[in-house]
C-alpha positions in Angstrom: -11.1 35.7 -48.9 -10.8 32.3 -48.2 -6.9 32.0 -48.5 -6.5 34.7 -46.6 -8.5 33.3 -43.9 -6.3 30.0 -44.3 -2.9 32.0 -44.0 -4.3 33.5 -40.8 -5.4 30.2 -39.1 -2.0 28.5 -40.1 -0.4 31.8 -38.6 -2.3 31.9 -35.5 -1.6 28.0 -35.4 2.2 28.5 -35.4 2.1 31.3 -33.0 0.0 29.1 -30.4 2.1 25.9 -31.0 5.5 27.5 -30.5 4.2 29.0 -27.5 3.3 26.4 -26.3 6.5 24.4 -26.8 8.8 27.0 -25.2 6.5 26.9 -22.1 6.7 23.3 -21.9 10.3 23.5 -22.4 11.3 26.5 -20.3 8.9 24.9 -17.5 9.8 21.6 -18.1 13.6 21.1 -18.4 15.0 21.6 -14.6 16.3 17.8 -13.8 14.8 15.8 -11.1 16.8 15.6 -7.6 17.6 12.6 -5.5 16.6 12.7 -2.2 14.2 12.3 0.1 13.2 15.9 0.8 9.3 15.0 -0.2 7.0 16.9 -2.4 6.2 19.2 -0.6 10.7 20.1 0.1 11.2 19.4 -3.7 8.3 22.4 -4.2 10.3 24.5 -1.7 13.7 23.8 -3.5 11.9 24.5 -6.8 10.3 28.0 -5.8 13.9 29.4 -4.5 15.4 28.0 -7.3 17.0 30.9 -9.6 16.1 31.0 -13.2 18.0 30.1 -16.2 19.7 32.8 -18.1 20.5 35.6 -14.9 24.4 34.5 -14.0 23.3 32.2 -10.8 23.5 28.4 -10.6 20.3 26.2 -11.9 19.0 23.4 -10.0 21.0 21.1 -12.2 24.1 22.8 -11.8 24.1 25.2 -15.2 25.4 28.8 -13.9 23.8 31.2 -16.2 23.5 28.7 -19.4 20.1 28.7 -21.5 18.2 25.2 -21.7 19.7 23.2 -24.4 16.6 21.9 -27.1 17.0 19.2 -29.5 14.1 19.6 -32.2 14.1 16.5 -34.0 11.9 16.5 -37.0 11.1 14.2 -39.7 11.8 16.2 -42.5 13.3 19.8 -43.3 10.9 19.4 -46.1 7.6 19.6 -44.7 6.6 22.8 -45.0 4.0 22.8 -41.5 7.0 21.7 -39.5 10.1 24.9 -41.5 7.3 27.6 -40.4 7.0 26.4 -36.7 10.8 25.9 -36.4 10.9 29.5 -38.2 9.3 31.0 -35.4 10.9 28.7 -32.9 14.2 30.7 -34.4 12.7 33.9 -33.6 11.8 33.0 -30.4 15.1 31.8 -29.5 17.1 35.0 -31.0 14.8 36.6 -28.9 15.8 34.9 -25.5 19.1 33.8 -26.1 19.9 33.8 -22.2 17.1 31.3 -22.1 17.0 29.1 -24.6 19.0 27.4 -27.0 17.7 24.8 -29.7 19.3 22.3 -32.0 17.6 21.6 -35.0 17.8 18.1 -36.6 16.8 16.6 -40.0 15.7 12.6 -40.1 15.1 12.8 -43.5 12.1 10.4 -43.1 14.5 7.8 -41.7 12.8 6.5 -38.3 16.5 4.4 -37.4 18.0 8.2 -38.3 15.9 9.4 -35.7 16.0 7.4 -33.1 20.2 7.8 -33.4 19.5 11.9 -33.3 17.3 11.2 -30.4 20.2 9.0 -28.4 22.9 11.4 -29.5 21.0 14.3 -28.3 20.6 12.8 -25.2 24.5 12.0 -24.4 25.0 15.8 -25.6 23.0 16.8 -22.5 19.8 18.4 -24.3 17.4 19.1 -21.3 13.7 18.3 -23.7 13.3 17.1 -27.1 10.5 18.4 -29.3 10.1 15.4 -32.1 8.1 15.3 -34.8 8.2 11.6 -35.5 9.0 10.0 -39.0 6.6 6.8 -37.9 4.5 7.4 -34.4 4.2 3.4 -34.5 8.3 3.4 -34.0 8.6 5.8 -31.5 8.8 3.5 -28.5 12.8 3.6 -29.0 12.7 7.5 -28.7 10.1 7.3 -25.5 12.1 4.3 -24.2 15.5 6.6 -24.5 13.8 9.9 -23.1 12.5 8.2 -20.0 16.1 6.1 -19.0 17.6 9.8 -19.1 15.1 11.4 -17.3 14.8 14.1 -20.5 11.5 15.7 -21.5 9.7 14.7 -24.7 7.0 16.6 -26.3 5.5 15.2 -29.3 4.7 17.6 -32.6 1.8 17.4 -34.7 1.8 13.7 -34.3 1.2 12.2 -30.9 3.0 9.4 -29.9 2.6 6.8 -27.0 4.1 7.9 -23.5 5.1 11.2 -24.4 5.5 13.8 -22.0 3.3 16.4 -24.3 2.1 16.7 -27.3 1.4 19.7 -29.2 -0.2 19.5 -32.6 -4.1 19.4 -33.8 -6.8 16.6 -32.8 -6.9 14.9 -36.6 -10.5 13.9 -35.6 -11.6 17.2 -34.6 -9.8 18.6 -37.8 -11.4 16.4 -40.0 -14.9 17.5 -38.4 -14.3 21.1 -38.5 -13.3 20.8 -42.0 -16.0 18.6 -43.1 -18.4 21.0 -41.5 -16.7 24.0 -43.1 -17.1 22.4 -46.7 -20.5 20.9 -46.2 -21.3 24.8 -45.5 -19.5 26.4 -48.3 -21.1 24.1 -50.4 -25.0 24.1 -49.4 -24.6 28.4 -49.5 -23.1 27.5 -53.6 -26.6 25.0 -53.5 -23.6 22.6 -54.6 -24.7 20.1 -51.6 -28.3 19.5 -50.6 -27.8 17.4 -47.1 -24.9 18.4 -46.3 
């Protein structure tokens, strides 16, 4: 019973954090402007804009292409990170016209990443969805994301300066699970102040 309620929640939690990341993306990734139209004109601009993916011209000039994604994560190996980017795939075969995502390996090389992250960059990606090998060395990545104007959305380990993150609260998880063990536990008679 319980591993099946564990398969569910780590389901559920994939479903939710993809969804979140193509929303971020697909409403994050139209460059900025220059000009000085205002808020209230760059609003304007934004609302008669077309969308991506439907044969007209984007606010940055892309007729028709999908938004280019660079998903940078620490390791191919971590198996949290393969089932998101799993269903990141399905999302994308889904909306091809929308969306198209790179998938990078740092294998758990922080100076690897930061090069994927610049690289990405000059290739035009439009957001970058990292999962960081070290969140301490991650001012590079931020530092190279904000120079080119480009979106960055942190994964399951939040970062400084980041545009987004998308991942758990550790101290929140930590709780919950505490609280979920203490339980299991006192109903065994296993724990008596728990």
């Amino acid at each position: 019973m319980l591993k099946g309620r564990i398969v569910l929640g780590k389901m559920v939690c994939v479903l939710l954090t993809v969804t979140m990341m193509a929303g971020c993306v697909l409403t994050g990734c139209g460059s900025a402007q220059s000009g000085s139209s205002g808020a209230a004109g760059k609003e304007a601009e934004a609302a008669n804009a077309p969308a991506a993916g439907n044969g007209e011209e984007n606010q940055d000039g892309t007729a028709g292409k999908p938004a280019e994604v660079s998903v940078i994560i620490e390791t191919f190996d971590n198996t949290f990170a393969s089932f998101v980017m799993n269903a990141m795939k399905k999302y994308e075969e889904e909306n091809k016209d929308k969306i198209h995502i790179t998938y990078l390996d740092s294998k758990q090389d922080a100076n690897t990443q930061i090069s994927q992250v610049e690289n990405q960059i000059l290739n035009g990606t439009q957001a970058i969805i990292c999962l960081a090998v070290d969140a301490k060395q991650s001012e590079p990545i931020v530092k190279a994301c904000k120079e080119a104007g480009v979106p960055l959305i942190a994964f399951n380990r939040v970062f400084e300066n980041c545009d987004s993150f998308v991942g758990a609260d550790g101290a929140v998880a930590g709780s919950l699970l505490a609280r979920f063990t203490g339980e299991k536990n006192r109903r065994k008679g296993q724990c008596g102040d728990c």
